[in-house]
Phi, psi and omega in degrees: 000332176299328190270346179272250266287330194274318203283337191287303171322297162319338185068073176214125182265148192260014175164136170230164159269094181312327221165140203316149177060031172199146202219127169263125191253160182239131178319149171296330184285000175272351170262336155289345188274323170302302198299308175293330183285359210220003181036063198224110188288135155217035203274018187182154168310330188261349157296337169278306188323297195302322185283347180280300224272357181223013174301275189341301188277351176277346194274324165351281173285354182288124156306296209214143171264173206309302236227147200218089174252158199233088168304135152309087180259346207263181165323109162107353191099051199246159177268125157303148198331317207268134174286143165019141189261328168299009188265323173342310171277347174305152191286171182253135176119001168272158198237163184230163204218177169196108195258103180288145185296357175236034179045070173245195202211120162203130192302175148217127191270150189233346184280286193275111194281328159298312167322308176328303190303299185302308171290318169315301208317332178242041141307128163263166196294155188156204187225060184309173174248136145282125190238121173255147180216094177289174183305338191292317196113352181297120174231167169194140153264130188219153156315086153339032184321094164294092200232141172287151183313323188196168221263178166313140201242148168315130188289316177218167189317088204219157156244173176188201209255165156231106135221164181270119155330315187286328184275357166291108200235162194217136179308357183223006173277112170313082138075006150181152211287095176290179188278322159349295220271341156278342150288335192267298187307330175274342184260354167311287174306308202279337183296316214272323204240346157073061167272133187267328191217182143205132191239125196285155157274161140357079162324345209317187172251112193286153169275138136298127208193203176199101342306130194289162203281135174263028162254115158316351195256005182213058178295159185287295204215117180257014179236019152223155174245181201274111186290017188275358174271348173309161179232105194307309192297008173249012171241129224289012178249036174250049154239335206262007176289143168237184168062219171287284175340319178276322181327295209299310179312305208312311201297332156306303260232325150286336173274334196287335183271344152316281181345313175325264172326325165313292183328294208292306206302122177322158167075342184268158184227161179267139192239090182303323177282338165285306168313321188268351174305293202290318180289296172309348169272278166358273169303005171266332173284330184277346166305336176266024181280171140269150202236122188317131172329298170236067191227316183263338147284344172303300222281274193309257241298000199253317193271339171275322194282285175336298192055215187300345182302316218262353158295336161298332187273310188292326206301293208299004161278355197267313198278332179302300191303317179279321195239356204107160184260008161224122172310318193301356184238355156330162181296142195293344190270014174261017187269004171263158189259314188301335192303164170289329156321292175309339177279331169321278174342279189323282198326290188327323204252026178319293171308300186300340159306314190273358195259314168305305193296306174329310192317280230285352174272288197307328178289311171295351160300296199280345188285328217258303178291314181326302154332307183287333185276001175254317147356281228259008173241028182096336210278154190279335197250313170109203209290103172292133170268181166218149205235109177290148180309270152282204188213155199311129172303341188250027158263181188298320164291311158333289207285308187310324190207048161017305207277326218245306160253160200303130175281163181051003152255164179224170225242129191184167169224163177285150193278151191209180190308339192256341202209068223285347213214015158065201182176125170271122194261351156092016167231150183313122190276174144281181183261133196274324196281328185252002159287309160330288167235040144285027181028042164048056167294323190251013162239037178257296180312328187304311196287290264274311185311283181335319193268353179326318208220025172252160185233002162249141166219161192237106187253129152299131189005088203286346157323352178275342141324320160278336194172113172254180186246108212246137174249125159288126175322115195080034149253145159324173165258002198246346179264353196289200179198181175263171141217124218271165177219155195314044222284009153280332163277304179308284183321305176296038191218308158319295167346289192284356189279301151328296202299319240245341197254014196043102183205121143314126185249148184220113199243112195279100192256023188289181188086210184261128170213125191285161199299147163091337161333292175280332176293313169329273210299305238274326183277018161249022119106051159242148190288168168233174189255127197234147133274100178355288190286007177245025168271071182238158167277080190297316152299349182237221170323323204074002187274200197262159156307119159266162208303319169314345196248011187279177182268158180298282216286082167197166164260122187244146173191169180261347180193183191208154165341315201255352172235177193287142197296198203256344183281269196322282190313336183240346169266352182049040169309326200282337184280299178288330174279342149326285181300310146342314160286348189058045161260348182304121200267317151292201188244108209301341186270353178290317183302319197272335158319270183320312164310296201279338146315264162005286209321289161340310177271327173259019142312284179276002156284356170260010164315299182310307184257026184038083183238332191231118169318104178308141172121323220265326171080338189256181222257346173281301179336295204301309176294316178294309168344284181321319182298311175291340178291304183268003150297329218247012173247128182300346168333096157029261161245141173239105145347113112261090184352082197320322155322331192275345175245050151210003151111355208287124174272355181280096179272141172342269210270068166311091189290165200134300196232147166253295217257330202286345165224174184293036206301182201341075156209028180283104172258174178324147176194169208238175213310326141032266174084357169315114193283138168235162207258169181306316171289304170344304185294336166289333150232043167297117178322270206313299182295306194280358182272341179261336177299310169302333167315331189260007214237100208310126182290000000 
């Protein structure tokens, strides 16, 4: 009981449920290896008895907890009357202060509740220091979270594209799809097809390596993004190279249209690492550009704006170039970012700190122009980012901030009907106790960084607000446990974040999601993610949903990254490439049986709802049909999968498989298999014939 008592204090769970009515006890020893990661001894009875016993008496005693929020909950966006429900247990007679983020002061009276009442309500929204002093003499300070009720809302009812960037290639892009060709496309969509958003994979910054991992979801750095997305000719001091040098450049610019033309060849992949081997030379020449007065203060207000997030980030790519991209083998005092080595270090290695800080600017240039070109082409919501779950352990956030995430543990989920033997992603969680008390400074810096250029952002599987699933290293993935987080805090940062950048929130919420998530997310106005083929009445009948009965606040789509495009899903193309990998849990004919039932059946609900011409049969009909089908659901936003409007049977991503397919290095392609480049697409029969089903009558 002791050891259930110590993990409950901490949100660390002693039994989770796969499913209603079953309940899984977790070994004790994933719950001391959890308990320890979070540095809290649970290694023998007296050792939990001392941690219990002193869990118990700090919580006793506690004034105030680390991080404190306060909603706008009332009319017009007034803070409700009532103060913080953490306040609630203070002895009476404490008096409380609020030290505003732009240093101002404000009593808060505790004799009298209306004065009280009065005084939140003109708080302004923001990130405060709370300071409390009961009559004992006992203070404490804690981090205030002002936050608005609910995040920013889509202005009106719009669709728009889901594609992986990389996989967009263009008649001017080096061998995968740049910020160039994201600019070209949102201002494309949004004039010609009267498209509202377009939505991205992960921009992140990759660990480097050989071959480097091409999955956006396991990045290096989620608060810079990756300069292998540039597009060299737009950053303006590649007009001003002479000599030898353009020689040198012209001769990139030449391999690179080879490298294109490979790409573009049926059957061919994308090769990132060839693309940044070309871009990186290139930017070692425009780094010798001198950069114009004023080009070189914008550049310093960009290196004053960042500060230590982005000296930390070039630091450890100049020590990546020196020593290896893991950190974890380096001489030990540079694996602290604080040490006097590392500081050493940076100075010796100034220049190349200054050519990654130089990276991470032009790229937030072009990040910055996309935007504008999706702005400025009507659209209402504009460029959706995506917020990868985590971050690599031997990258550049890991190593910057340490502090911040459980050593020895990784990011996972528990095994479920899809998944007999769970699954591990190889990444660090944070720590919910030193996110708490750092008043969630380094998932402040996250949105804030993200939201810079965005008019949307999109969490990769946003139940980790709540409970992520923590694996000890050399454990299954089936030994792991939950571990819960302020998940009242974490929204209210998000909120405000949302609120402060207009930003539309997008919460990727498939999977097993525990009771109260989604009501949780849906009353703070972040959307949730609806899929065709999982829209059924699962408690009932099991047939599909019908479209009126879908939820408002979602991105309704036909597919996702991680599933088969919608031509592979109605030819059941995706069931023989399964089997074909030896991924089939079954007997392929069982499989393919079962597929085509699903098709059938929801072929005749759109039948049903004369969405689809009895008779026609064919395989574009049949993908519009889905589309007019996800018109007719009050959703929000409507998704649509760029491969599906040129027919591409191939998903990015297979989970599942490491080496046996390409994941995300795939580029777009068409019924085919045939790569198509962005002008192609622009003038595709087949894409504007599915585009109009969408286009407001």
């Amino acid at each position: 009981m002791g050891l259930a008592r110590l993990a409950e204090l901490h949100g660390v769970a002693t039994a989770y449920s796969p499913s209603p009515g079953v309940t899984v006890p977790v070994p004790d020893d994933t719950v001391v290896s959890v308990l320890a990661a979070l540095d809290v001894d649970a290694s023998g009875p007296a050792a939990v008895a001392e941690a219990l016993s002193r869990a118990e008496s700090a919580a006793a005693s506690r004034l105030l907890p680390p991080t404190v929020v306060l909603w706008a909950d009332g009319a017009g966006g007034a803070t409700a009357a009532a103060p913080p429900p953490a306040l609630a247990a203070l002895p009476p007679g404490t008096t409380l202060r609020v030290e505003t983020e732009r240093g101002g002061t404000v009593e808060l009276p505790r004799t009298a509740p209306d004065d009280a009442a009065a005084v939140w309500a003109r708080l302004p929204l923001g990130v405060h220091v709370l300071a409390a002093e009961a009559p004992d003499g006992r203070a404490r300070r804690a981090t205030l979270v002002h936050a608005p009720a609910r995040v920013p809302q889509p202005p009106a009812r719009t669709h728009g594209f889901l594609v992986q960037l990389y996989s967009l290639l263009s008649a001017r892009s080096w061998g995968m799809g740049d910020l160039g060709d994201l600019a070209e496309l949102a201002g494309w969509s949004g004039r010609a097809l009267g498209a509202g958003f377009v939505q991205i994979n992960p921009l992140h910054a990759a660990v480097p390596g050989a071959p480097t991992d091409p999955s956006p979801y396991r990045p290096s750095s989620r608060s810079f993004p990756d300069p292998v997305h540039l597009r060299i000719e737009d950053v303006p001091e590649y007009a001003y190279v002479r000599g030898a040098d353009r020689e040198r450049l012209d001769a990139l610019v030449e391999r690179a249209a080879r490298l294109r033309a490979s790409v573009l060849e049926k059957d061919a992949l994308i090769d990132r690492d060839a693309v940044w081997e070309l871009k990186r030379a290139a930017l070692e020449i425009l780094d010798t550009v001198p950069l114009g007065p004023g080009r070189r203060a914008a550049y310093c207000d960009f290196l004053a704006d960042r500060g230590t997030a982005l000296e930390d980030h070039a630091t450890w790519c100049a020590l990546a170039e020196t020593h290896g991209p893991r950190w974890s083998q380096w001489p030990a005092a540079l694996r602290d970012p604080r040490s006097p080595e590392t500081a050493e270090a940076r100075r010796l290695l100034r220049d190349r700190v200054d050519f990654h800080s130089r990276l991470a600017w032009l790229t937030d240039e072009q990040l910055a122009g996309a935007c504008r070109a999706a702005r400025e082409s009507g659209m209402a919501v504009g460029i959706v980012h995506d917020l990868a779950v985590g971050v690599h352990p031997e990258g550049a956030d890991a190593w910057a901030r340490g502090d911040a995430f459980a050593a020895g543990m990784s990011v996972g989920a528990p095994p479920d009907a899809f998944n007999a033997l769970g699954q591990d992603w190889g990444l660090p969680p944070w720590r919910p106790d030193a996110l708490a008390a750092s008043g969630y400074a380094p998932f402040r810096d996250l949105l804030k960084s993200l939201l810079r250029h965005a008019g949307a952002l999109r969490i990769d599987h946003v139940m980790g607000l709540f409970r992520l699933w923590w694996v000890p290293e050399g454990r299954r993935a089936t030994d792991g446990t939950y571990v819960r987080y302020d998940a009242e805090a974490m929204l209210a940062v998000l909120a405000l974040e949302a609120h402060r950048a207009g930003a539309v929130v997008i919460g990727e919420d498939l999977g097993t999601v525990e009771p109260g998530v989604r009501e949780a997310l849906e009353r703070r106005g972040v959307l949730g993610t609806s899929v065709l083929w999982f829209e059924r009445d699962w408690e009932g009948t099991g047939r599909p949903l019908a479209p009126e009965t879908w939820r408002a606040g979602c991105v309704a789509t036909a597919t996702t990254h991680d599933l088969p495009s919608t031509a592979a899903r109605l030819t059941g193309e995706h069931v023989e490439l399964r089997h074909r990998l030896g991924l089939l849990g079954r007997p392929l004919e069982r499989e393919q049986a079962e597929d085509r039932a699903e098709v059938a059946e929801w072929l005749a609900a759109l039948t049903r709802l004369g969405l689809l011409p009895e008779g026609d049969g064919s395989e574009e009909e049949d993908i519009r049909a889905v589309y007019r089908f996800l018109l007719r659901t009050p959703a929000r936003m409507v998704g649509v999968w760029l491969p599906d409007t040129v027919g591409d049977r191939r998903p990015q991503n297979l989970p599942g498989t490491w080496d046996q397919y390409p994941n995300w290095r795939l580029p777009l392609a068409d019924a085919t298999g045939r790569p198509t480049t962005l002008e192609q697409l622009a003038a595709s029969p087949r894409l504007h014939r599915l585009m109009d089903v969408l286009r407001p009558r």
